[in-house]
MILUMRO-938875 format. One record per residue (C-alpha): residue in three letters; residue number from 1; x negated, y, z. Coordinates in steps of 0.1 Angstrom, whole numbers, plus 5000, padded with zeros to 4 digits. Each point is the difference from the previous one (the first is absolute). Last residue first. Layout:
N
   res     n      x      y      z
   ALA   NUM      X      Y      Z
...
This chain:
89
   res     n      x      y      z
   UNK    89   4984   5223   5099
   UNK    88   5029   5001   4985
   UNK    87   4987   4981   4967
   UNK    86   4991   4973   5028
   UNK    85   5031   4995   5010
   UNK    84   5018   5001   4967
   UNK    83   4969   4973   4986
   UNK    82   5013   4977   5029
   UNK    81   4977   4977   5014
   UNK    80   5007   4961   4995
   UNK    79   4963   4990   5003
   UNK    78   4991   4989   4962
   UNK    77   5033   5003   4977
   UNK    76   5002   5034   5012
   UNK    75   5033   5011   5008
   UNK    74   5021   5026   4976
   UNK    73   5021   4977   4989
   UNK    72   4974   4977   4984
   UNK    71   4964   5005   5004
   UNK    70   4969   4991   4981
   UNK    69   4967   5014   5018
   UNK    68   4972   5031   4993
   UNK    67   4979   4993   5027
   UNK    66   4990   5012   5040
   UNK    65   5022   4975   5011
   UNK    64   5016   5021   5029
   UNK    63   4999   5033   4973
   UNK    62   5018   4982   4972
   UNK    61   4994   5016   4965
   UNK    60   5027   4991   4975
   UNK    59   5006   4971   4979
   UNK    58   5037   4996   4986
   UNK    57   5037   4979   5001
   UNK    56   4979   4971   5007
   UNK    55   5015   4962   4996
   UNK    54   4979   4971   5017
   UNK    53   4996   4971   4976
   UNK    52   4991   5019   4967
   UNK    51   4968   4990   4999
   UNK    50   4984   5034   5008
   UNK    49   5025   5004   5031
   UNK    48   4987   4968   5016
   UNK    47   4961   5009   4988
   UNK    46   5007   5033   5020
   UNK    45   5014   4982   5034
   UNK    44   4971   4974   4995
   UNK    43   4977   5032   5004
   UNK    42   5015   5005   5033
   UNK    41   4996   4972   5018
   UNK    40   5007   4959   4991
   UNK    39   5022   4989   5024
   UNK    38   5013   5025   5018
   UNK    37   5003   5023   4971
   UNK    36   5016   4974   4978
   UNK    35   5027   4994   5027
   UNK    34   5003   5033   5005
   UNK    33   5004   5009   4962
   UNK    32   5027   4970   5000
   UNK    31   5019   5020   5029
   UNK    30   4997   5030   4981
   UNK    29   5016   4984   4969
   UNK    28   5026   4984   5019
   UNK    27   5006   4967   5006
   UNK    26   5015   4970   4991
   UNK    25   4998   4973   5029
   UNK    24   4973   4988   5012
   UNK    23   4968   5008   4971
   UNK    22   4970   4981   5022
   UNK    21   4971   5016   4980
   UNK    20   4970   4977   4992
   UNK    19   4986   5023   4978
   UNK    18   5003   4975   4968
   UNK    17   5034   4991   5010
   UNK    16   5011   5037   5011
   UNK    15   4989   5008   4965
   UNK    14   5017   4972   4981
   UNK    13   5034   5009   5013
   UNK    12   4991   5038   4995
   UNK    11   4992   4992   4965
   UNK    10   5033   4977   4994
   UNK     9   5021   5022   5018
   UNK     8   4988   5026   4969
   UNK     7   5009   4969   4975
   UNK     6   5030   5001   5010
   UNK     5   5006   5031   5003
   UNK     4   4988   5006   4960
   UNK     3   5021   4974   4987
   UNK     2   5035   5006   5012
   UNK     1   5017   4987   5028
């Protein structure tokens, strides 16, 4: 394993420990984002992506959250919405 993911499992190791966050077994980004989000809210979701903890492919305007929030895949980070759906809309 080289040195930069390890010391990214590091970060999120020490971030569910200082958040009280019950890891499991590994998980998915979006799970970890719901984890974070249920929690600590929305804002920690942002502080999470800003630390390099939760991974964000981009910020784009999210009509249920009434922000500009991360999201990966096309799904916000925040509430799960689609930004395809909503771009339809």
């Amino acid at each position: 394993m080289n040195i930069n993911k390890q010391y990214f499992l590091h970060q999120i190791d020490q971030y569910a420990i200082a958040n009280d966050i019950d890891m499991g077994n590994a998980m998915t980004n979006n799970e970890l984002a719901v984890k974070i989000y249920e929690k600590s809210g929305q804002y920690a979701i942002y502080d999470a992506v800003n630390k390099g903890i939760l991974h964000a492919d981009a910020w784009r305007d999210c009509i249920p959250c009434e922000d500009r929030t991360p999201h990966e895949d096309g799904c916000c980070l925040v509430c799960g919405t689609l930004a395809s759906i909503k771009e339809e809309l």
